[in-house]
C-alpha positions as CSV (number, residue, x, y, z in Angstrom):
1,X,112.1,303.5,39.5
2,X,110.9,301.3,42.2
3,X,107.7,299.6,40.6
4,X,108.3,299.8,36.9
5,X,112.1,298.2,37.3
6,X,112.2,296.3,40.4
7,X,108.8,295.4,41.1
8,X,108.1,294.4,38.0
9,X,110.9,291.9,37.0
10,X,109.6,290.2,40.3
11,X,106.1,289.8,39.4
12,X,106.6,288.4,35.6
13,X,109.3,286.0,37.0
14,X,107.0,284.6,40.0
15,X,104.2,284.4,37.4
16,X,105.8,282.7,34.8
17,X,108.3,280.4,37.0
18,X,104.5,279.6,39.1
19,X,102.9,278.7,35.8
20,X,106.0,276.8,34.3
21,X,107.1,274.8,37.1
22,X,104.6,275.3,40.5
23,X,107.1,277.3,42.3
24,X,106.4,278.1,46.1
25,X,106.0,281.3,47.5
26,X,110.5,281.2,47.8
27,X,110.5,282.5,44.0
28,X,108.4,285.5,44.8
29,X,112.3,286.8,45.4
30,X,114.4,285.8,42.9
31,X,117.8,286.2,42.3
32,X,119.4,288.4,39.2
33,X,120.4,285.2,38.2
34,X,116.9,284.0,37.5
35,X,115.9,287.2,35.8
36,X,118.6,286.2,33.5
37,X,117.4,283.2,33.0
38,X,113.9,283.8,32.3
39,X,114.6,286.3,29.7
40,X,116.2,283.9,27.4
41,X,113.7,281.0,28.9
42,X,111.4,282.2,26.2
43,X,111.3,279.9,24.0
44,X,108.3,278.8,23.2
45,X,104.3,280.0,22.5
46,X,103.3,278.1,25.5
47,X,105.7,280.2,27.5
48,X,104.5,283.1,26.0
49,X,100.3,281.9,26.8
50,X,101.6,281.5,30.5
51,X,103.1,284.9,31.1
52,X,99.4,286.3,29.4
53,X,97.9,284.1,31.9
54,X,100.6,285.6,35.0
55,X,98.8,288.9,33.7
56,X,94.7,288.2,34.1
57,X,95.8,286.4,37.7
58,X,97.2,289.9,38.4
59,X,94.6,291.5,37.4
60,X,92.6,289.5,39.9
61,X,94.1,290.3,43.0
62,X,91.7,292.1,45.4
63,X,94.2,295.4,45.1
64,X,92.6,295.4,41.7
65,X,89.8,294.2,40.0
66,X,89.3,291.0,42.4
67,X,88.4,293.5,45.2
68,X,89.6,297.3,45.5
69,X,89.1,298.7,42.2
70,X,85.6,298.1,42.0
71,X,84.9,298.9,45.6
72,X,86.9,302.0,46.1
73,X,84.6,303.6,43.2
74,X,81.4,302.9,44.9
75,X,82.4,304.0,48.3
76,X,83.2,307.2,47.1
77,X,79.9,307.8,45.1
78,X,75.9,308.1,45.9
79,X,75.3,304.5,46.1
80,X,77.4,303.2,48.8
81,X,79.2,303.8,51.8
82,X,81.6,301.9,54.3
83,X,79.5,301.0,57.9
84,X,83.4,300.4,59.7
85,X,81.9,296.4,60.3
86,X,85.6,295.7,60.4
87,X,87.1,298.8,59.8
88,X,87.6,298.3,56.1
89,X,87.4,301.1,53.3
90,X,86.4,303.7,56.1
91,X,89.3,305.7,54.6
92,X,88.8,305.7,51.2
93,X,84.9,306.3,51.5
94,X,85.7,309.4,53.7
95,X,87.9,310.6,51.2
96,X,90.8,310.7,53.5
97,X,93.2,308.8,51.6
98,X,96.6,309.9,51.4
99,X,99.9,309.3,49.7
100,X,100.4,306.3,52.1
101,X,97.2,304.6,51.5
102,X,98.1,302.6,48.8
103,X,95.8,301.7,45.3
104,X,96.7,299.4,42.5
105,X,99.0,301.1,41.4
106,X,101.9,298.3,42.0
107,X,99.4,295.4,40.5
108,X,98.4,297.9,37.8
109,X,102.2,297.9,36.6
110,X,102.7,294.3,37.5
111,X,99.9,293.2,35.0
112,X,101.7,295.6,32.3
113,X,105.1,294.6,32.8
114,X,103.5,290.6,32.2
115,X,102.0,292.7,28.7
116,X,105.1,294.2,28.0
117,X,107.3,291.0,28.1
118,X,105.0,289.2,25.5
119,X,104.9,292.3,23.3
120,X,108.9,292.3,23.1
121,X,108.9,288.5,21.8
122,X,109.9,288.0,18.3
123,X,106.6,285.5,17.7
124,X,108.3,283.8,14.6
125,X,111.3,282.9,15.8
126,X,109.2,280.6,18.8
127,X,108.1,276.8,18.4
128,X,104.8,276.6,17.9
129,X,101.6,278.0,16.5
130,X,102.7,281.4,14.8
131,X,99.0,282.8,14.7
132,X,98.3,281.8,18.1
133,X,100.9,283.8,19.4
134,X,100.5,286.8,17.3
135,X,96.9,286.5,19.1
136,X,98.7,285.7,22.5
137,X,100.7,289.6,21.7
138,X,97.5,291.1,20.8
139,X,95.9,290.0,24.2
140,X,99.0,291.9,25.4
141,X,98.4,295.2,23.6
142,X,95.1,295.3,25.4
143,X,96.3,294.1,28.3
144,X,98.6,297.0,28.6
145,X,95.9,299.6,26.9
146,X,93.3,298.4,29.6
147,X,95.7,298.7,33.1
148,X,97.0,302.1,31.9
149,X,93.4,303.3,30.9
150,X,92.7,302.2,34.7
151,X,95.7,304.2,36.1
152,X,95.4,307.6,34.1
153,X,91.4,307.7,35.7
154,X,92.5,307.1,39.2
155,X,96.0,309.1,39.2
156,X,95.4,311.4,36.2
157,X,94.9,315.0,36.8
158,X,92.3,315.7,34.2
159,X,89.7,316.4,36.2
160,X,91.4,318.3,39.0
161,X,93.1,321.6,36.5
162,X,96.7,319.5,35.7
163,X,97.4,318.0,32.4
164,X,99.8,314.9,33.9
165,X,98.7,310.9,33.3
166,X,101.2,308.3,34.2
167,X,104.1,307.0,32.5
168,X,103.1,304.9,29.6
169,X,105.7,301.9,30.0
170,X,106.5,300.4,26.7
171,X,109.2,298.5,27.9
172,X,109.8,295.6,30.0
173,X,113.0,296.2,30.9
174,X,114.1,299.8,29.9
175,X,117.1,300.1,31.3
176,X,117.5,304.1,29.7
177,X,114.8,305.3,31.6
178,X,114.9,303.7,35.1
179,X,113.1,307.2,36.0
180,X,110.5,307.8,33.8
181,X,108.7,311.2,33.8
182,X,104.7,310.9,33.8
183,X,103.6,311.2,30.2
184,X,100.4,313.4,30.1
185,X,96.7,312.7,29.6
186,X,96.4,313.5,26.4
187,X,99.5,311.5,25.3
188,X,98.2,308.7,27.6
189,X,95.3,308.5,25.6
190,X,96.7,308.3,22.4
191,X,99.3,305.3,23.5
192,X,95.9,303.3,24.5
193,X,94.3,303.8,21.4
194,X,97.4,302.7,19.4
195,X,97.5,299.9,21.8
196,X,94.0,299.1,21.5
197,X,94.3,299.3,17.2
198,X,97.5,297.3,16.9
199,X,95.7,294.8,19.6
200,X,92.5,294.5,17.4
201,X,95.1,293.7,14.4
202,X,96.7,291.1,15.9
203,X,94.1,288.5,17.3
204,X,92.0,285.7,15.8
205,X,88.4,286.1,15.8
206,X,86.5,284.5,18.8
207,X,87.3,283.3,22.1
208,X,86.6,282.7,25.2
209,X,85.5,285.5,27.3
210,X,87.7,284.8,30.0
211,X,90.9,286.5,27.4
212,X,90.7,289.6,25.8
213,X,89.6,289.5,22.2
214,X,89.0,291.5,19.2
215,X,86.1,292.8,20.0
216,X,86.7,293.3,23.9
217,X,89.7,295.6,22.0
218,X,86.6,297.3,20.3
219,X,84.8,297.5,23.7
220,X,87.5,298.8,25.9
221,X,88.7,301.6,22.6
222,X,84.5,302.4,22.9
223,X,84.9,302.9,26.9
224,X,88.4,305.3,26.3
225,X,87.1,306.9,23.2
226,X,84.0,308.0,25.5
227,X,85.7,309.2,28.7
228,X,87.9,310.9,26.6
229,X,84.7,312.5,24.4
230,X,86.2,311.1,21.1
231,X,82.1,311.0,20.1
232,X,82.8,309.9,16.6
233,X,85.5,307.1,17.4
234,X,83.0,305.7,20.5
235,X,80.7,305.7,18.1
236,X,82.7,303.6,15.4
237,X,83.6,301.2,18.0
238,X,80.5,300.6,20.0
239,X,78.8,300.0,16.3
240,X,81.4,297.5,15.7
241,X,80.5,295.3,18.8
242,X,77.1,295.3,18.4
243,X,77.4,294.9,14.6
244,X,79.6,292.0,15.0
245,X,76.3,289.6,16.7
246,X,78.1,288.1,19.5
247,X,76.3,289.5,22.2
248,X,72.8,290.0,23.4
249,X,71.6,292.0,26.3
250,X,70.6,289.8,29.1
251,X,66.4,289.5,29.0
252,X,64.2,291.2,32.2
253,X,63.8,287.0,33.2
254,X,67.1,286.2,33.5
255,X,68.3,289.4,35.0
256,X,69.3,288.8,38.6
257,X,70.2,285.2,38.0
258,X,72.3,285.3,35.2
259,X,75.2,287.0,37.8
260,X,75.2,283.6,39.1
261,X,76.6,282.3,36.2
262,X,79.8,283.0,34.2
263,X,80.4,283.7,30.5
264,X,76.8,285.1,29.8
265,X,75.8,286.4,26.5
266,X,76.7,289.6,27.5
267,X,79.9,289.4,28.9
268,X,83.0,290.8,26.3
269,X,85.6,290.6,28.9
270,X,85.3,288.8,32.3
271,X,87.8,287.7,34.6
272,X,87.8,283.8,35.8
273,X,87.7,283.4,39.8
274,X,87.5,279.5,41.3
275,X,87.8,277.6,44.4
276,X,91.3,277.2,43.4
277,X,92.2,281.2,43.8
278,X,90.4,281.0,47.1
279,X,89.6,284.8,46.9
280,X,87.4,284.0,50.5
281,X,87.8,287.0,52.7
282,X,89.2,289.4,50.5
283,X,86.8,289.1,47.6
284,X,83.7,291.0,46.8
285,X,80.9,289.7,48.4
286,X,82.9,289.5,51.6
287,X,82.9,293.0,51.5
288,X,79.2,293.6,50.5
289,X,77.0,291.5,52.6
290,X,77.4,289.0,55.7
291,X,74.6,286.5,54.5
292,X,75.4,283.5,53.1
293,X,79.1,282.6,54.4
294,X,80.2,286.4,54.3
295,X,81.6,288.1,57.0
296,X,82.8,291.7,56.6
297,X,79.5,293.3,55.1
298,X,81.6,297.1,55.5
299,X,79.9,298.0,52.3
300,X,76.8,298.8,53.0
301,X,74.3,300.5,50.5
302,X,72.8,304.0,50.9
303,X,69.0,303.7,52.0
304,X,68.2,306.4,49.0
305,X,69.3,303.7,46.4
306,X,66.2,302.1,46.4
307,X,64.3,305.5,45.1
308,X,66.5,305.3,42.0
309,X,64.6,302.3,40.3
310,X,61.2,302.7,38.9
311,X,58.6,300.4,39.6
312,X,59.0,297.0,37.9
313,X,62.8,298.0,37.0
314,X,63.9,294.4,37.2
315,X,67.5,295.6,38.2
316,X,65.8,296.5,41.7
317,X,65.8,292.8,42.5
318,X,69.7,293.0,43.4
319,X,68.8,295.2,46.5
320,X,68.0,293.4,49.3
321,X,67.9,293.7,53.6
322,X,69.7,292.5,56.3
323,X,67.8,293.4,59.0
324,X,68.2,297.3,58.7
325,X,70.7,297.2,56.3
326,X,70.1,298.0,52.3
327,X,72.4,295.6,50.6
328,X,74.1,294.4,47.3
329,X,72.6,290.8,47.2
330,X,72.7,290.0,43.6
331,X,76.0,290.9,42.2
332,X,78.5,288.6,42.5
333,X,76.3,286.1,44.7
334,X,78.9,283.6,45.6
335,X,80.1,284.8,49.6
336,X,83.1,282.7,48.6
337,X,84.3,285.1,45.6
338,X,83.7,282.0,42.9
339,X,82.4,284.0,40.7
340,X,84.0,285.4,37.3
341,X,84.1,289.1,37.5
342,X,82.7,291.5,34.4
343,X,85.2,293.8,33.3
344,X,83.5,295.2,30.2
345,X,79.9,293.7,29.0
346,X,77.4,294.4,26.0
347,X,75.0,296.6,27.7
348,X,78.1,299.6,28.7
349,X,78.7,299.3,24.8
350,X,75.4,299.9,24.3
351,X,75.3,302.8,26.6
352,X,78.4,304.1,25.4
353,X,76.9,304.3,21.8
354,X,73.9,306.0,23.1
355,X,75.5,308.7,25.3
356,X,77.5,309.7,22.3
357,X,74.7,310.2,20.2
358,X,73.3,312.4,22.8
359,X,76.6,314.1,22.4
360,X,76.7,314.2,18.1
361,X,72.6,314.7,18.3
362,X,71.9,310.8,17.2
363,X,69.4,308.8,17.9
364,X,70.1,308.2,21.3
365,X,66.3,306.5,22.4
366,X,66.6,303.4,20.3
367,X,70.2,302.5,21.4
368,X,69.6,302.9,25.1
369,X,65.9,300.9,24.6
370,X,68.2,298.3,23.7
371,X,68.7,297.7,27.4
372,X,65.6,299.6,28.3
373,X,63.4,297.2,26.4
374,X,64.7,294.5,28.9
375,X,64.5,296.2,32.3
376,X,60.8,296.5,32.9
377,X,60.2,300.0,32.6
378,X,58.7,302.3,30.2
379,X,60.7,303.2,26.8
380,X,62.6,306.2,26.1
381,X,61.8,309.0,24.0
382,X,63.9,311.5,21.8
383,X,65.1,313.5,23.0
384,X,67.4,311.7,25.5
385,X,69.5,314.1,27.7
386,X,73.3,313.3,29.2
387,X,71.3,313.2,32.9
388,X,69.3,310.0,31.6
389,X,72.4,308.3,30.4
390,X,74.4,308.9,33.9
391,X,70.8,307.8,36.0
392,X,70.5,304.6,33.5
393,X,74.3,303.8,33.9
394,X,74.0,304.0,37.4
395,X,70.8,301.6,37.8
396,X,72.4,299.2,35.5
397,X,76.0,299.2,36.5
398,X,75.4,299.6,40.4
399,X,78.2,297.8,42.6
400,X,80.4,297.3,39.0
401,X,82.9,300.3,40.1
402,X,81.5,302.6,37.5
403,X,79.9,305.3,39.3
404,X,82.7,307.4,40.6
405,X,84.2,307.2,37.5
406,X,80.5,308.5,35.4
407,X,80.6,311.1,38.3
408,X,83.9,312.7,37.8
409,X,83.8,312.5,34.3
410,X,80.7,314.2,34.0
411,X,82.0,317.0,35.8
412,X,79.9,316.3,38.9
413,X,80.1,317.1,42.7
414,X,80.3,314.5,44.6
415,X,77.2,315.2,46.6
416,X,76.5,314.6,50.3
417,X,73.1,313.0,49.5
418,X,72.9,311.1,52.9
419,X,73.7,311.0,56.7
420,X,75.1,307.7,56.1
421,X,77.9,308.7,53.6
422,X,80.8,308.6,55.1
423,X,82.3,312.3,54.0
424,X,81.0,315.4,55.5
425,X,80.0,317.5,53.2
426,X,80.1,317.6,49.1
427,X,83.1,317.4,47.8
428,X,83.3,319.6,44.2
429,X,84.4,318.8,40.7
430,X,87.9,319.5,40.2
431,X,88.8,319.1,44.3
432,X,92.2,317.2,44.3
433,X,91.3,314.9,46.0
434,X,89.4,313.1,42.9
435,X,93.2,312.4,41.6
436,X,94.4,309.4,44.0
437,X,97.8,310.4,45.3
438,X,100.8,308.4,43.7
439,X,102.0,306.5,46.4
440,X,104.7,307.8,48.2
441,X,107.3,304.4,47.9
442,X,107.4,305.9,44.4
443,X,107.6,309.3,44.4
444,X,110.9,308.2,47.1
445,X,112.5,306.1,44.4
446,X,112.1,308.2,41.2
447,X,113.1,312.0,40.9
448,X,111.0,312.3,38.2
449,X,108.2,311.3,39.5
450,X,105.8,314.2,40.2
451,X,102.7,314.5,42.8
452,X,99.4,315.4,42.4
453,X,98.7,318.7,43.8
454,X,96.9,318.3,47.9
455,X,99.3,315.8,49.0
């Protein structure tokens, strides 16, 4: 199979030959003999910290969460749309992707075959800190829990009348299966919660947010265990993370300011940008705005964004205008993509405890005032319906790359609210084209591999 076998065996070696030695961009193709040789290079828990580090520097490439990720699930909802300033995301916010337009699916597999090599090491028989690197492998679990979570809700059919997921890749090298078959959803799912349990296991209390920890585990098997509707495990999870006290909801002050900083109190899991991965043109606020050192500014939002805050809703002050144009201007402020980006963070917990206590008949009101009580706006009131929880995840989570995902979930058209959007007319649940197509490289090189249905 092209990604899972060839693909991947290049990415963990350039990673971990990059983060051993400062390779240049010539080891990007190695030869079989340096796959040899990396595989019994291993000798060591510092080697096994750098190929968990090769992973989070996947994950920040701009085909994934430095960029595309996030972006491709805004364009394609009610608060954004793509103005063609340079021609960028046109596609994708039209809905007119296709087999050959590409996703992150490759990185998605790169950043788990980096998990999967770190799983496979026998941690005792390495020099150095034993504990450590049972944490190191726990980061891994989640690592590959998290990437295939990201994949089955882009190319799963769940929501378009298919049971299939992806293939669940244990393995770094699995040289049985070159061809795997896609597993489905529902075994999908349960290989992420196993993941997520034996990576909550694993690692030390603590740590920085920049790494995946115990409680991000917690966080990510609270996210799952509510897209899935597992109502009682979300609810188990989410209580665990706000249970455990080491993280507060950002106050109505320091709203719009604190996403000029990194490692709030709120953040669980965030990934680290600097200077030094030069994200520049391809990173986020590139894309959203052209104030400030940015260029592209394609993402534009929809005027009708602005109706969706109440007055004094202190998460209204990341609009702002460029001339005509309705823009993200406080999320992810720095034009030259220096700033850490969010992956998980206290206040979806939160809203992930209270939207399944709508669900189990809970008292939903006092979880989501949580956040409430710091937004500037009047208090909610039992009973809470599933229509507040999707309005108030979209007012706090606007620009995060979580509305597309609350929409399909849900069970919701995607509506044609606005002239501006770039589609022509609503596009309703189940339509296939809410399952992104695999791409075509690997349908070619795996005769297992089967399509989603409309491409």
């Amino acid at each position: 199979m092209r990604v899972l076998n060839i693909l991947n065996r290049i990415a963990v070696v350039a990673v971990f030959m990059f983060a051993i030695n400062a390779c240049t961009t010539d080891d990007l193709d190695p030869s079989l003999e340096q796959n040899k040789r990396i595989d019994g290079g291993i000798t060591s828990v510092d080697n096994v910290y750098a190929i968990i580090k090769g992973g989070y520097s996947r994950m920040t490439s701009s085909g994934y969460y430095g960029r595309d990720y996030i972006i491709n699930n805004e364009v394609r909802s009610d608060n954004c749309f793509s103005n063609g300033n340079s021609g960028r995301f046109t596609t994708q916010a039209s809905f007119k992707y296709n087999e050959n337009t590409g996703f992150f699916w490759d990185d998605a597999y790169r950043v788990i075959a980096n998990a999967n090599l770190v799983i496979e090491q026998d941690i005792p028989s390495l020099e150095g800190d034993e504990a450590y690197g049972y944490h190191l492998q726990g980061q891994a679990y989640a690592m590959r829990a998290l990437a295939h979570f990201d994949l089955v809700k882009q190319f799963g059919q769940q929501h378009v009348g298919g049971t299939l997921g992806v293939p669940y890749v244990m393995k770094y090298k699995d040289e049985e299966n070159l061809t795997p078959a896609r597993n489905t959803v529902t075994e999908c799912m349960n290989f992420i919660f196993d993941d997520l349990d034996q990576a909550y296991n694993l690692m030390s209390a603590g740590g920085s947010p920049e790494f995946l920890s115990k409680m991000a585990a917690k966080a990510i098997e609270s996210n799952v265990a509510v897209y899935f509707e597992e109502w009682d495990r979300a609810i188990a999870a989410a209580q665990m993370v706000i249970d455990s006290d080491d993280y507060s909801v950002i106050p109505a002050a320091d709203y719009v300011k604190h996403w000029g900083s990194d490692g709030s109190a709120n953040s669980i899991f965030e990934l680290a940008f600097s200077s030094t991965d030069n994200a520049g043109i391809d990173g986020l606020a590139y894309i959203y705005r052209t104030t400030g050192g940015g260029s592209y500014g394609d993402v534009q939002v929809l005027d009708v964004v602005e109706d969706i805050y109440d007055a004094g809703d202190v998460r209204a002050g990341i609009l702002g205008w460029e001339g005509d144009m309705l823009r993200n201007i406080g999320k992810f402020p720095n034009n030259q993509g220096y700033d850490n980006v969010i992956v998980v963070r206290y206040e979806e917990v939160i809203m992930n405890l209270a939207e399944a206590l709508v669900e189990t008949g809970g008292d939903a009101a006092t979880a989501l005032n949580m956040i409430i009580n710091e937004r500037g706006i009047a208090a909610y009131v039992n009973p809470v319906t599933k229509d507040d929880i999707l309005l108030e995840r979209q007012r706090e989570f606007i620009f995060e790359g979580h509305r597309y995902e609350d929409l399909v979930r849900m069970g919701k058209d995607i509506e044609k609210i606005s002239i501006q959007q770039n589609f022509s007319e609503t596009i309703p649940y189940g339509d296939p084209i809410m399952a992104w197509a695999i791409p075509k490289a690997e349908t070619d090189a795996n005769s297992n591999m089967v399509q989603n249905d409309g491409y």
